[in-house]
N, C-alpha and C positions, 0 to 999 in steps of 0.2 A: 454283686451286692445281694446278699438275701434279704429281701423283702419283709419276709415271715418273720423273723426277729421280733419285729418292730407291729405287726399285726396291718400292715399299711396293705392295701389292696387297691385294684384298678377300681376308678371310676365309671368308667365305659359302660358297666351293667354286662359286658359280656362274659359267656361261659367259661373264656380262656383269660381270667386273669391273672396277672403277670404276679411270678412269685419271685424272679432272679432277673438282674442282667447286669452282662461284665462282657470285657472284649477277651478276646485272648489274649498272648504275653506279646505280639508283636504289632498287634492291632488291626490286620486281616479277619480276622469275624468276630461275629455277634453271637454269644448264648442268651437265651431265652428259656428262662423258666416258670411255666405255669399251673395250672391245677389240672388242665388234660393232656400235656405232654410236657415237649420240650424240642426246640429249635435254634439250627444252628445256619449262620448268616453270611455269605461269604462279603468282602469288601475292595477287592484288590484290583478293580477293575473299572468299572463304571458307575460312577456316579447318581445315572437317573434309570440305571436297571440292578437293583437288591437281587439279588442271588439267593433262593434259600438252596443253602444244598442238602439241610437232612432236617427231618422230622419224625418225631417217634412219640407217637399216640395212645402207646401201650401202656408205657410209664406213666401215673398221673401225681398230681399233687407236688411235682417237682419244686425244690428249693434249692438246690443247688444245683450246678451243671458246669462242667470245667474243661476246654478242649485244650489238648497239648499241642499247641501251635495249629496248623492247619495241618494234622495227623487223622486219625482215623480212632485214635485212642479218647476217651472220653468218662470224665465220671460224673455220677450223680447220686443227689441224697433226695429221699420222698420224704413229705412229712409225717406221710405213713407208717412209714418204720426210720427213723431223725439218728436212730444210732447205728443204722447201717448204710456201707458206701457201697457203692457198684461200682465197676471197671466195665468198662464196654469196646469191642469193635465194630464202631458204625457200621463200614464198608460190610464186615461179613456179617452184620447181625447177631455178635455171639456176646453173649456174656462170659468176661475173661474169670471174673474172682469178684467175692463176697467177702467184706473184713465187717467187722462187728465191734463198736466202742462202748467205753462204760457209762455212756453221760451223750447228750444229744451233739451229734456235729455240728459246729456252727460255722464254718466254712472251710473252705478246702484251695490250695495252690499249687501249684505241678510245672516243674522243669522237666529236661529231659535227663534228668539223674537222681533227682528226689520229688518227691509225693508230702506234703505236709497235711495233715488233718487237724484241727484246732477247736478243742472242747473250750468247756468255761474255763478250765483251769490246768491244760494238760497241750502240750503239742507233740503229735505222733509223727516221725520222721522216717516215712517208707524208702526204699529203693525201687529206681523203677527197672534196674539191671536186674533184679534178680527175685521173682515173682514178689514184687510188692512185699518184703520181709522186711519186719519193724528194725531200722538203723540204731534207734536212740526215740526216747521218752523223757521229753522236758517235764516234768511232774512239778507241781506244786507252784504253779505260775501266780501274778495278783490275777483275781479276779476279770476276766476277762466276757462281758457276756455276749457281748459284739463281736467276738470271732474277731477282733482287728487283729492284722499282722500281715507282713508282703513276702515275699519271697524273688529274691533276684534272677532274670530272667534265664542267666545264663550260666553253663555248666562248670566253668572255671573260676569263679566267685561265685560259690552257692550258698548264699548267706539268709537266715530267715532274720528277720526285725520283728520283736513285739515291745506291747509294754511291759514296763520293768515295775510301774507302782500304779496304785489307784489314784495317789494323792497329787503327784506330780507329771511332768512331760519324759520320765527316763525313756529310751530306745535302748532294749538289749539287742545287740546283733551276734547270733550265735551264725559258728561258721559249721554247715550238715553236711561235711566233708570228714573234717577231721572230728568234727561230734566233739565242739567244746568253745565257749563263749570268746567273743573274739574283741567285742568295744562294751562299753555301757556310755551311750550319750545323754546326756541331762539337756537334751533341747526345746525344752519349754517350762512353763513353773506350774501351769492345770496340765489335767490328764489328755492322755491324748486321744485324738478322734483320726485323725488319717496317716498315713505310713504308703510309701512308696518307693520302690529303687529307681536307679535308670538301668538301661537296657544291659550296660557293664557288670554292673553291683559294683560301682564305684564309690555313688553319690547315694544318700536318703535323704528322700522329702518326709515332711513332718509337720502337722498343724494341730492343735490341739483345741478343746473344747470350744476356748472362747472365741477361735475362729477368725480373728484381726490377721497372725504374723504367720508367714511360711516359713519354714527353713530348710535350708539345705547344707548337710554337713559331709563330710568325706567318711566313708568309712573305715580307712585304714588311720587316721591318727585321730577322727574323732570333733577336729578340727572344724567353723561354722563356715561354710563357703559363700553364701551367699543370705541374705533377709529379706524377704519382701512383703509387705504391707500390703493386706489384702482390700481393708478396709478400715474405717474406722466405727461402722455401726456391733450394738452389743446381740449376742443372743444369736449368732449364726452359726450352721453348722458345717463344717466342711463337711460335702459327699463324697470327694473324690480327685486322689492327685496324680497327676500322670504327665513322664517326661517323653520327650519325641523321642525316636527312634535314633537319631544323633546327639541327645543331651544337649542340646542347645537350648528346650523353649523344657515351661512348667505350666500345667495346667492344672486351674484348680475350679471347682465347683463346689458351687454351695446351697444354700436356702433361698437364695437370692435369685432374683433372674438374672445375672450377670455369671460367664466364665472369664475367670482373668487368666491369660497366658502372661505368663514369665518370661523373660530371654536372660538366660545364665552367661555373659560376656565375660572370659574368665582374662581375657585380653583388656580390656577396659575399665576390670575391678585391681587389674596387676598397675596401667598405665592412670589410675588415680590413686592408687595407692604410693608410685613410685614419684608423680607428681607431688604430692601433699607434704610424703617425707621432702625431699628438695626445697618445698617452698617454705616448710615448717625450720629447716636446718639452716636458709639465709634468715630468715625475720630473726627466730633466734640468734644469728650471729650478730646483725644490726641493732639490735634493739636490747639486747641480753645487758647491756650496763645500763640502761635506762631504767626499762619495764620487768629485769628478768625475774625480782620476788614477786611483782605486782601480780604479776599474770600467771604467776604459782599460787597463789593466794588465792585469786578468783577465780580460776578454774573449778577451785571445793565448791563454789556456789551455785556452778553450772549442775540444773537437773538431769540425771542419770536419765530420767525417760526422755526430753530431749534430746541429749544426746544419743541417745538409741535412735531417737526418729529420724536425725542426719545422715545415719548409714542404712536404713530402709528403703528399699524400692519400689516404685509403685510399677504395675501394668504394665505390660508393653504393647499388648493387645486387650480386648475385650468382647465376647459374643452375647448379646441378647436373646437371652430364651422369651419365650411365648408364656411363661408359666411363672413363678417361687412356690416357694415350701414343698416341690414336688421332687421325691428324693430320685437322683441320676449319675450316670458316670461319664466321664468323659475321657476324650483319649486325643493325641494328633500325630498325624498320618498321613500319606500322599495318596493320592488315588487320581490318576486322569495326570498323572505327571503333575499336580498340582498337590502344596501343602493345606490341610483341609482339619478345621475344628471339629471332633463328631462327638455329638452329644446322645446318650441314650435315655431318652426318662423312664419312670416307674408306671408310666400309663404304655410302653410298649410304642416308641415314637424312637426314630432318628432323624436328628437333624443334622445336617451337613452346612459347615462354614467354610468361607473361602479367608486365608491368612497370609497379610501380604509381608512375609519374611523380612522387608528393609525400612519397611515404614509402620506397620504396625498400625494401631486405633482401631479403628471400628470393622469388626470382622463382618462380609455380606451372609446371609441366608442364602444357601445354593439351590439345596433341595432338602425336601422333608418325606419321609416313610411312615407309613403305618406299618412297623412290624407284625402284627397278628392284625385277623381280619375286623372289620368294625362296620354298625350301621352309621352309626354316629359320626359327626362330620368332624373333624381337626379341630384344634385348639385357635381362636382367632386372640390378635390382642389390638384391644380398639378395635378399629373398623379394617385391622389392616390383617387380611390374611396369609400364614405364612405356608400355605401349601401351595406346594410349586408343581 
């Protein structure tokens, strides 16, 4: 998440305030981008010992910063020079390559087959086989100033999603393989604010502006697989959506001090659906000489937004942040052999949840991080401190 966009800066008063943070595509580390370097976080291990494993001091003013899984490859953008990216090898210290755009980058995404770059209105689709040479130039995009857009984690559905309008929810998903558009989903009716795949490029999540509904739709027919109801308060904004590592749970974050996980049961949306038909096909047989115009009749008077809210789903989990309106990303992941909420905020903080898979509710605080150094003490809410 670039920070700088948005002109939002750490509160802390310290010299290293946070200008990026994003996990990587599988959710073993943490970038960190600030105005005297940039740091990379490992996760795969233990819980109450943070891992930095690289820092670089050199760089400053960073706003972007992108590792390709737990590799050694890495890029960044300063806001020094906003239209130039670097390529970096941590390990050896080298700088690989310098590309240069016509218009400020506003963020950046990277499988291990393709490199996206994403202006206001343009996305550049590098290869990363073959020295970073331009594949294909989306040109002429809607306005885009948010840099939104996902990229699918893996190399056999490498599919990029952006927005399709200003005015509405469309999802273009172009496929950066064959270099040619592949769905146009119309998944919301305002613009959209978050986009995410799962780890396949199966499935897109998607929430837009007004921040109530999720959804999630297939990407090969387009088709809505799932809806869920975030909320019902106005004026929220999603920060950030992100599926496990198996496509079972959805995680979303917002303005709110609340993350809602999701559970995608594609078994239990099939076994009510299979039920419903069944029970809908005897009543209708029973009742069909009785009630059968009546209830064709009255059906036109059932409200359409009602009826949307019957096939909405609410939470299956929930994690309390210490903080709102403080913009974060979130991700879930296993670490300690356990499945774990991790939340990153904009003040340069992880919090770590503990998520219990079968039941669900109220996710505990495990541990809390100060990713960059601070005098200043943790975030308290109430009287109840969440530093662990």
């Amino acid at each position: 998440m670039n920070l700088s966009l948005n002109g939002e800066q750490s509160n802390d008063g310290s010299q290293s305030q946070v200008q990026f943070i994003t996990f990587n595509q599988d959710y073993s580390s943490i970038a960190i981008g600030t105005k005297t370097g940039y740091y990379l976080y490992s996760l795969e291990n233990d819980i109450d010992q943070l891992q930095r494993t690289f820092q670089d001091r050199d760089q400053t003013d960073i706003c972007i910063v992108e590792r390709l899984f737990s590799s050694s490859l890495v890029v960044i953008v300063s806001l020094l020079s906003p239209r130039k990216l670097r390529l970096y090898h941590i390990r050896k210290k080298t700088e690989i390559s310098v590309h240069s755009y016509t218009n400020t980058i506003l963020s950046v995404k990277l499988n291990r087959k393709r490199l996206i770059i994403c202006l206001e209105d343009q996305l550049y689709i590098h290869s990363l086989n073959d020295d970073l040479s331009v594949k294909w130039v989306i040109r002429s995009i809607p306005a885009n100033p948010q840099g939104l857009f996902a990229l699918s984690p893996q190399d056999d559905r490498c599919y990029v999603a952006y927005p399709a309008s200003q005015t509405s929810g469309e999802v273009q998903i172009f496929d950066t393989i064959e270099l040619k558009n592949k769905i146009l989903i119309p998944a919301h009716d305002n613009p959209l604010a978050a986009l995410s795949f799962n780890q396949e490029g199966t499935m897109i999540a998607s929430a837009s502006e007004k921040g109530t509904v999720i959804r999630v739709h297939n990407v090969e027919d387009g088709i809505c697989l799932y809806e869920f109801r975030r909320g019902y308060a106005r004026c929220v904004d999603i920060y950030s959506l992100s599926f496990s590592l198996d496509s079972m749970f959805l995680a979303a974050s917002s303005s709110t001090e609340t993350v809602h996980i999701f559970k995608l049961d594609q078994s239990r949306e099939m076994e009510q659906q299979s039920n419903s038909d069944l029970a809908f096909s005897r009543d209708q047989s029973s009742w069909s000489n009785y009630l059968g115009k009546a209830l064709v009749q009255s059906s036109t008077y059932i409200s359409s937004h009602v009826s949307d809210m019957l096939h909405q789903w609410r939470s299956f989990a929930t994690c309390r942040l210490p903080f709102r309106q403080l913009k974060n990303v979130c991700a879930i992941s296993t670490i300690d052999r356990q499945p774990r909420v991790l939340v990153v905020s904009s003040e340069g903080y992880l919090y770590i949840y503990d998520l219990d898979i079968s039941e669900g509710g109220d996710c505990t605080l495990v541990k809390q991080h100060r990713l960059l150094e601070s005098e200043n003490p943790p975030y308290q809410h109430g009287e109840l401190n969440l530093l662990r």
